[in-house]
Backbone as CSV, one residue per row, in Angstrom:
resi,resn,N_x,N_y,N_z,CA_x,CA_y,CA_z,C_x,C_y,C_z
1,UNK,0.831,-1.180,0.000,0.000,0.000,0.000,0.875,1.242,0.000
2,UNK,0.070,2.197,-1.123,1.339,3.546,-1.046,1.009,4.136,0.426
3,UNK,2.153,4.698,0.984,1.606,5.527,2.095,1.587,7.009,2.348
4,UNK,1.450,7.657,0.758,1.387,8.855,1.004,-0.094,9.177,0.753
5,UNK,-0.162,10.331,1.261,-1.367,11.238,1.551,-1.951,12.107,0.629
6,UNK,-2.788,12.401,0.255,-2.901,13.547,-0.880,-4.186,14.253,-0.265
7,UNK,-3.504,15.498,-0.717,-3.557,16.598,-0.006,-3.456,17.920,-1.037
8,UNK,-4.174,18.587,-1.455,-4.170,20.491,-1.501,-4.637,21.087,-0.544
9,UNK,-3.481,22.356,-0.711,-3.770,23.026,0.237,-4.122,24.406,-0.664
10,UNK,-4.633,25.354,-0.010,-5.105,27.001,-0.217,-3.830,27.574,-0.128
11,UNK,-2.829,27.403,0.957,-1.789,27.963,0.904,-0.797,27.645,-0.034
12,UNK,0.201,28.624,0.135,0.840,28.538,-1.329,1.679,27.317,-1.615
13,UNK,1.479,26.476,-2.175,2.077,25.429,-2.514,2.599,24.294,-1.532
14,UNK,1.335,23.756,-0.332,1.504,22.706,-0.326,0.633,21.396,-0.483
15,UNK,0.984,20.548,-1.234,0.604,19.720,-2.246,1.117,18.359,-1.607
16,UNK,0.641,17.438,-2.153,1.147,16.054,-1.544,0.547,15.446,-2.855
17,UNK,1.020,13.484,-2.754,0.852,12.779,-3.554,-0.697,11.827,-3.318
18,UNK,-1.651,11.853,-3.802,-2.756,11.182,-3.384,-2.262,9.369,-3.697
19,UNK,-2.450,8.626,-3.121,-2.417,7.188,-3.091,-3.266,6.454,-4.071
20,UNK,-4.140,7.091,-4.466,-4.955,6.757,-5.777,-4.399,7.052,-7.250
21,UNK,-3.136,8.185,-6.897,-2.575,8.613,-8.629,-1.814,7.828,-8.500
22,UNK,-1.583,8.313,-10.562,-0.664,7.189,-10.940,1.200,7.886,-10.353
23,UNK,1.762,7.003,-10.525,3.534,7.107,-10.531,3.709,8.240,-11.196
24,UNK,3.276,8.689,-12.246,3.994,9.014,-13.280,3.474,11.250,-12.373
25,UNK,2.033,10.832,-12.174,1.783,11.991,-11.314,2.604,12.389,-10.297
26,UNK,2.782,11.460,-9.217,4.013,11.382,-8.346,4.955,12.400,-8.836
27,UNK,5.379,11.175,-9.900,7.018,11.975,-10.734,7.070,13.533,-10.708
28,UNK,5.877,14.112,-11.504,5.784,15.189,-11.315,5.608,16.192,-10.435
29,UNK,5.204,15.642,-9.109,5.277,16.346,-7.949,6.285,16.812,-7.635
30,UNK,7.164,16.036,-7.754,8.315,15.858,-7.003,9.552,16.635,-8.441
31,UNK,9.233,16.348,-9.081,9.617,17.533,-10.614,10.577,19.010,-9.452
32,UNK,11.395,19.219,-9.333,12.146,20.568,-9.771,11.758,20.673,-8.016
33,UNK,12.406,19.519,-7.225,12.430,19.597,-5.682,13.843,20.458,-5.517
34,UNK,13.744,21.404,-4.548,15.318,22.141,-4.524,15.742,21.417,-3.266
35,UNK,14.927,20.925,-2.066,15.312,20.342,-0.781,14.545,19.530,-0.335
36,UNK,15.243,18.394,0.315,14.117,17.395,0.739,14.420,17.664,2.418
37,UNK,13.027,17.571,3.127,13.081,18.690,4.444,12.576,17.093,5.594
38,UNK,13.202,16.210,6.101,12.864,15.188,7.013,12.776,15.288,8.135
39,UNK,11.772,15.086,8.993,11.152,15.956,10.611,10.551,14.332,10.818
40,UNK,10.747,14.732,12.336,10.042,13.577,13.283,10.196,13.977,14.410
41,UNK,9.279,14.102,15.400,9.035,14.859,16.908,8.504,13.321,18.000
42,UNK,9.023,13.511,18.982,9.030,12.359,19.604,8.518,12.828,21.346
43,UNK,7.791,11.881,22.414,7.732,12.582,23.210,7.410,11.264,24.442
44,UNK,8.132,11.750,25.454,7.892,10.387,26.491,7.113,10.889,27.658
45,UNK,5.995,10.317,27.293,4.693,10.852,28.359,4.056,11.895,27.332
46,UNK,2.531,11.980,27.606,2.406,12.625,26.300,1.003,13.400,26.664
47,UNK,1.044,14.729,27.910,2.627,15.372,27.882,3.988,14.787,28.557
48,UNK,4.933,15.449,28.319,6.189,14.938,28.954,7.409,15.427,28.344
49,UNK,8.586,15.103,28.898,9.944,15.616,27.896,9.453,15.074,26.193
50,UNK,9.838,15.928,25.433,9.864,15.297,24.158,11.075,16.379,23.399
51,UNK,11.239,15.819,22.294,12.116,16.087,20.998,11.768,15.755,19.408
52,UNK,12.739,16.936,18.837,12.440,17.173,17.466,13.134,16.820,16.726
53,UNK,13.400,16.484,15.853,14.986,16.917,14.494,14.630,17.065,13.502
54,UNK,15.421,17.350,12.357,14.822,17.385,11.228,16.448,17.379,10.703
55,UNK,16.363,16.672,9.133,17.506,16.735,8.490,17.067,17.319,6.915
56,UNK,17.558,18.328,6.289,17.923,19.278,5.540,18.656,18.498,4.809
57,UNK,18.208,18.426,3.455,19.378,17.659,2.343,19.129,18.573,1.314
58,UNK,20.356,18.998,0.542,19.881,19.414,-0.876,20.349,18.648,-1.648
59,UNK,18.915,18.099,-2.663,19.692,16.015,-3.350,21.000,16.841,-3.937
60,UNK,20.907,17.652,-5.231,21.910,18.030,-6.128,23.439,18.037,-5.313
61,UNK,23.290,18.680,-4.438,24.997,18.774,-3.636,25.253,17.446,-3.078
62,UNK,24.063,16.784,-2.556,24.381,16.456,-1.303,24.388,16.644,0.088
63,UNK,24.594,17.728,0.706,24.594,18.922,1.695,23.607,18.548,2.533
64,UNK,24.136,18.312,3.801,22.951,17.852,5.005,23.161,19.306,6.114
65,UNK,22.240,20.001,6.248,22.076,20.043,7.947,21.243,19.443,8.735
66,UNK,21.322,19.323,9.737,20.846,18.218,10.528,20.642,19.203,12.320
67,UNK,19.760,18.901,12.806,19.573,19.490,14.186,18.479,18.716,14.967
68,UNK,18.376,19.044,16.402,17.379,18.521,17.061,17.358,19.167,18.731
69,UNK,16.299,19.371,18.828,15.865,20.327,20.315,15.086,19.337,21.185
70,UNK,14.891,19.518,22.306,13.845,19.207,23.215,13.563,20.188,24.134
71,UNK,11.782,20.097,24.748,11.463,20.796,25.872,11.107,19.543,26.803
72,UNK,11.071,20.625,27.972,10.861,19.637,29.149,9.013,19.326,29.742
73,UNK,8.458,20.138,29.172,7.209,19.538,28.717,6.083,19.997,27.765
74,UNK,6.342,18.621,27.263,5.435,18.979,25.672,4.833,17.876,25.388
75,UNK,3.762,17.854,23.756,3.767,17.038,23.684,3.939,16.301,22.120
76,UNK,3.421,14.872,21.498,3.868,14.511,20.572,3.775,15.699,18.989
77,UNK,2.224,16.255,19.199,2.250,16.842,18.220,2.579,18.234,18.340
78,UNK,2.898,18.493,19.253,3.891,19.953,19.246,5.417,19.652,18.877
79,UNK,5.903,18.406,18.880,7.367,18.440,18.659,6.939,18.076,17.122
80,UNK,6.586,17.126,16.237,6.180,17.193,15.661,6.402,18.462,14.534
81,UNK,5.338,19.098,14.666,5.225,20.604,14.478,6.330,21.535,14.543
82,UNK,7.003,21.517,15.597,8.307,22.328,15.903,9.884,21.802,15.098
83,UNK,9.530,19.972,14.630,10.412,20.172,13.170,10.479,20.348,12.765
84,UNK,9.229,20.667,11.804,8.844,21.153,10.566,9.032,22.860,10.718
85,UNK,9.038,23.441,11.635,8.926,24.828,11.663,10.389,24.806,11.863
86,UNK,11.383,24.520,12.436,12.554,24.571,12.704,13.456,24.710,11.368
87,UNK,13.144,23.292,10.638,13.299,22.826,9.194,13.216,23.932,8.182
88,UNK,11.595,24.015,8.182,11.498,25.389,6.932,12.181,26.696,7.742
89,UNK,12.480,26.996,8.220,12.998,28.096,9.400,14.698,28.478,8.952
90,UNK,15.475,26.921,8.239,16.563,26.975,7.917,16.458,28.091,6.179
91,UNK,15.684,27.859,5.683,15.814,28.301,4.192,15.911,29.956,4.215
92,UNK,16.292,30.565,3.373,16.978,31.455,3.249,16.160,32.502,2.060
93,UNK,15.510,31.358,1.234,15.347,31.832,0.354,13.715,30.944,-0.228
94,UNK,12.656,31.395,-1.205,11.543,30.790,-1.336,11.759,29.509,-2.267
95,UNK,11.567,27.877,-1.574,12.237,27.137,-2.279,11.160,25.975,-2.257
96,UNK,11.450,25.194,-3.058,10.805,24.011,-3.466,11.067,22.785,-2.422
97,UNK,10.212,22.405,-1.569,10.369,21.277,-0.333,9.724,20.706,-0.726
98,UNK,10.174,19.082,-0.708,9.257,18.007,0.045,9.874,17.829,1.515
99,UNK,8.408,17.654,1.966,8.642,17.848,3.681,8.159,16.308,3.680
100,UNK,8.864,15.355,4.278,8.900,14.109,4.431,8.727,13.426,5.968
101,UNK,7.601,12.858,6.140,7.339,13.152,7.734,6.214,11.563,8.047
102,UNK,6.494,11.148,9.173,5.506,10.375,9.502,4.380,10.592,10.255
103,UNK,3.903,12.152,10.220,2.587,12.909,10.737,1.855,13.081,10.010
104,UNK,0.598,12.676,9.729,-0.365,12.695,9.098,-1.014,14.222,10.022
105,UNK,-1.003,13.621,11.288,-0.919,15.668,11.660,-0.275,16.676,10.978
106,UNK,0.537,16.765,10.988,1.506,18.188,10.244,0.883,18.139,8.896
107,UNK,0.923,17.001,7.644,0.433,17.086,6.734,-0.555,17.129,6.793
108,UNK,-1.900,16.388,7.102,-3.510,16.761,6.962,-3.673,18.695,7.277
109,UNK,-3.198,18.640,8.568,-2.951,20.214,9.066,-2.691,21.223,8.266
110,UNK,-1.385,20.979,7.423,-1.052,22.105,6.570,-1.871,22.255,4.901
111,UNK,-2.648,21.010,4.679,-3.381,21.190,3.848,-4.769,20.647,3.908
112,UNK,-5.397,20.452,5.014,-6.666,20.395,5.098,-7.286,21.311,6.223
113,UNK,-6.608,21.362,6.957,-7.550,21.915,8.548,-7.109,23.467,8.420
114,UNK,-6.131,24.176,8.273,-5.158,25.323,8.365,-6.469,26.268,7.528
115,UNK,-6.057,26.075,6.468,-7.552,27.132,5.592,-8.675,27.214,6.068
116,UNK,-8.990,26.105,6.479,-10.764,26.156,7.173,-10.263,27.397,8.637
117,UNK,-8.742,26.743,9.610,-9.106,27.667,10.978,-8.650,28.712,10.695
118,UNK,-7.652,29.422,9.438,-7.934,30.477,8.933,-9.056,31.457,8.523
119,UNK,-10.015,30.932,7.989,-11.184,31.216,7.691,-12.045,31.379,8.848
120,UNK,-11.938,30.448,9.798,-12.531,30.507,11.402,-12.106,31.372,12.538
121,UNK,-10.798,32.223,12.140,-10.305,33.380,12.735,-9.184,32.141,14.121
122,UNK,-8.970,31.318,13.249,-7.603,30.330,14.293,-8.631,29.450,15.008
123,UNK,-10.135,28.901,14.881,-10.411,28.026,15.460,-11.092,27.105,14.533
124,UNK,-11.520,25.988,15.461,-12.465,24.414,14.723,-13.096,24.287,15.263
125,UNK,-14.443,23.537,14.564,-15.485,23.250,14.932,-15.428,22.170,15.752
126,UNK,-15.514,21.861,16.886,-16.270,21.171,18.115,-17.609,21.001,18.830
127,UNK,-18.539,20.052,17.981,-19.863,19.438,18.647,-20.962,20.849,18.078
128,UNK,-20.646,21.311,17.116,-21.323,22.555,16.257,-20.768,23.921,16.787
129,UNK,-19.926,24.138,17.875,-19.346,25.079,17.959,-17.949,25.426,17.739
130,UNK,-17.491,26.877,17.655,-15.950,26.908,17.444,-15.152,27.286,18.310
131,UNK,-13.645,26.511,18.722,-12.971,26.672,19.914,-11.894,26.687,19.090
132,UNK,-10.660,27.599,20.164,-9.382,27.177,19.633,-9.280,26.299,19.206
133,UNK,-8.208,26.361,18.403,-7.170,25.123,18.022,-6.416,25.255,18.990
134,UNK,-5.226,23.743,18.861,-4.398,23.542,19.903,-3.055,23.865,18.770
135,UNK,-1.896,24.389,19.799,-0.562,24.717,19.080,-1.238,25.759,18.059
136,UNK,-2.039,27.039,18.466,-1.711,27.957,17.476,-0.414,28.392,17.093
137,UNK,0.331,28.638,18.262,1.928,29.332,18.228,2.327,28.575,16.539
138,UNK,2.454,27.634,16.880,2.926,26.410,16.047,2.632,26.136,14.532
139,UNK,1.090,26.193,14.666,0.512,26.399,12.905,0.445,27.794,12.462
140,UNK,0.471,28.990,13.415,1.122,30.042,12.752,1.919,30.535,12.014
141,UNK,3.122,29.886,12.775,4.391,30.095,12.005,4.776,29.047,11.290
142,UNK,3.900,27.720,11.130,4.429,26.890,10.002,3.392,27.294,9.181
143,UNK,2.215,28.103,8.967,1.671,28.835,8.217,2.119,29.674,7.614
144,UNK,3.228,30.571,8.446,3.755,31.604,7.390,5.358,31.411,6.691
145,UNK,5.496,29.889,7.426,7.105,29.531,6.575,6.581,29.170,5.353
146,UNK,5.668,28.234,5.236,4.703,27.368,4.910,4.064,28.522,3.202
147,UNK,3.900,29.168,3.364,3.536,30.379,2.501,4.346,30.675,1.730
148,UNK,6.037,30.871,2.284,7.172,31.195,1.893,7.519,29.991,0.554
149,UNK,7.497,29.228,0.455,7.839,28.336,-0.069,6.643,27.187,-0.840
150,UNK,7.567,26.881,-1.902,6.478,25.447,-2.432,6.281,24.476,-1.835
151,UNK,5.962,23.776,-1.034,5.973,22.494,0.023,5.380,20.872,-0.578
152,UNK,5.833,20.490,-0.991,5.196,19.019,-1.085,5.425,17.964,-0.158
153,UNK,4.689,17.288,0.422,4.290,16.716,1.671,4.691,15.378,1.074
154,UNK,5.229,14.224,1.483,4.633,12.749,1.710,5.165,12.197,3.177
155,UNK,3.874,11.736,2.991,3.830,10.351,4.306,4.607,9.317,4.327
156,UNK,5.308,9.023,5.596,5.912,7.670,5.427,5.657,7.448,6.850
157,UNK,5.754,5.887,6.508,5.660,4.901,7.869,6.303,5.326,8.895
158,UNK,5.713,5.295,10.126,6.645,5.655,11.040,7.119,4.370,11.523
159,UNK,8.519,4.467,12.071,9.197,3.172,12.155,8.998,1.796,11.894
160,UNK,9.227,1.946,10.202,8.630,1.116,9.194,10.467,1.146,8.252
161,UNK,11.347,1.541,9.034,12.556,1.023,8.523,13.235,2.209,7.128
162,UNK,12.764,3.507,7.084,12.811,4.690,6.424,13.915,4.914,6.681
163,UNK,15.029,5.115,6.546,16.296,5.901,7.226,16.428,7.182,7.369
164,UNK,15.925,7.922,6.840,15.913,9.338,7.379,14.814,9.807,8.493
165,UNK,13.762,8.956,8.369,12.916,9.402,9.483,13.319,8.377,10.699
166,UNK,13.961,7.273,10.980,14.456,6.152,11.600,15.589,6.943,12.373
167,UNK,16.132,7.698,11.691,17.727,8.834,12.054,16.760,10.195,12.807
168,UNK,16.288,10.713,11.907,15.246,12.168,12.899,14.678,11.391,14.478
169,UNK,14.170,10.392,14.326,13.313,9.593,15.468,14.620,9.581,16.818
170,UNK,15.721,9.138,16.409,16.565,8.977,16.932,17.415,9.917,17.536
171,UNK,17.469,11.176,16.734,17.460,12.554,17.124,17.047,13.201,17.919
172,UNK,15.876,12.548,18.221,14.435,13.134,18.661,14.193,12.720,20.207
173,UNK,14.453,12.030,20.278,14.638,10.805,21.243,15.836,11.338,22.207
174,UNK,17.041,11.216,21.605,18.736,11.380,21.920,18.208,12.795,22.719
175,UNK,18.022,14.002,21.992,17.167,15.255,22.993,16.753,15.161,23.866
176,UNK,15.021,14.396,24.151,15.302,14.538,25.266,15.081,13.619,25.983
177,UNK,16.345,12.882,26.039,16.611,11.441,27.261,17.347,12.710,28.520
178,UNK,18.187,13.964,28.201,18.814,14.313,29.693,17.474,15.242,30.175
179,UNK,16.524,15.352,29.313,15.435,15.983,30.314,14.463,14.775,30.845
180,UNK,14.400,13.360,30.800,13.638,12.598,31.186,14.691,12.048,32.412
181,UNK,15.668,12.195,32.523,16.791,11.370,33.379,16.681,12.481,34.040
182,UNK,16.803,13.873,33.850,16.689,15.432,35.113,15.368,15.102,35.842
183,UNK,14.436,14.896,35.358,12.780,14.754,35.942,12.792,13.431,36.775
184,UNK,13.230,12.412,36.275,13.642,11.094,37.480,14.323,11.343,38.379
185,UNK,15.086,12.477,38.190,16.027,12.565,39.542,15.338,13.164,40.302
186,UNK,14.545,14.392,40.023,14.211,15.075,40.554,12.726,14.654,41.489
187,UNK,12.251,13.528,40.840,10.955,13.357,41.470,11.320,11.891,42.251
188,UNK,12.827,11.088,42.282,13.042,10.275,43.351,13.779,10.816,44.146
């Protein structure tokens, strides 16, 4: 089964691969990528310490940056979120991403839900009424990196043996083990 997502978005250019097109559509998505942008947010207790990374490749060079943060309490889909904002956060300039991620949050988000709580003045509908969203901070500013740039989205398995998201996870993780080992100390 393919496991990407398909997805338009209102905002400027992010797009994903629907699981129903053909390859050859794919191909073209992915047509005239300047960076491939890999995020995975991780979190133990949920809330709890968690962590982010994301690795930055540009295919043509080669060229990796690579980073990863943790807070001391958060949770899965705020770290999540805070790769991807970290990630597009590196570019410099308005560029062509696939953002490669095992969140069907971040992706459904940036091209299904985001326009509607735009339109809703930053909230969603709950039981016929409208309430915040959660992590405005968060879809704000991956709203307005998000704008900056062409974005194409796919889904991949989460620890389903991917190596770049298998390496971010691990990143993610590596962060924050000294804030889960500070909080054990502190509460024995």
């Amino acid at each position: 089964m393919d496991m990407r997502q398909g997805f338009e978005s209102h905002t400027r250019g992010v797009k994903s691969m629907a699981s129903d097109r053909s390859a050859r559509k794919a191909q073209k998505d992915r047509e005239g990528i300047e960076v491939v942008l890999f995020t995975d947010g991780a979190c133990s207790g949920n809330p709890g310490p968690g962590g982010w990374a994301y690795i930055l490749r540009h295919p043509e060079s080669g060229r990796e940056s690579v980073a990863s943060g943790a807070e001391s309490l958060s949770t899965n889909n705020r770290m999540e979120l805070t790769a991807a904002v970290q990630g597009l956060a590196q570019l410099k300039r308005p560029t062509r991403v696939e953002l490669v991620t095992d969140s069907v949050y971040v992706g459904t988000g940036l091209s299904e839900w985001l326009p509607k709580w735009k339109l809703q003045g930053w909230k969603r509908k709950d039981g016929g009424r409208l309430v915040p969203i959660k992590n405005e901070d968060l879809w704000r500013e991956l709203d307005r990196l998000a704008s900056t740039h062409d974005v194409v989205f796919t889904h991949v398995a989460g620890h389903a043996g991917h190596a770049e998201n298998e390496r971010c996870d691990e990143l993610a993780v590596a962060a924050y083990q000294p804030l889960l080992a500070r909080s054990r100390s502190n509460s024995g």
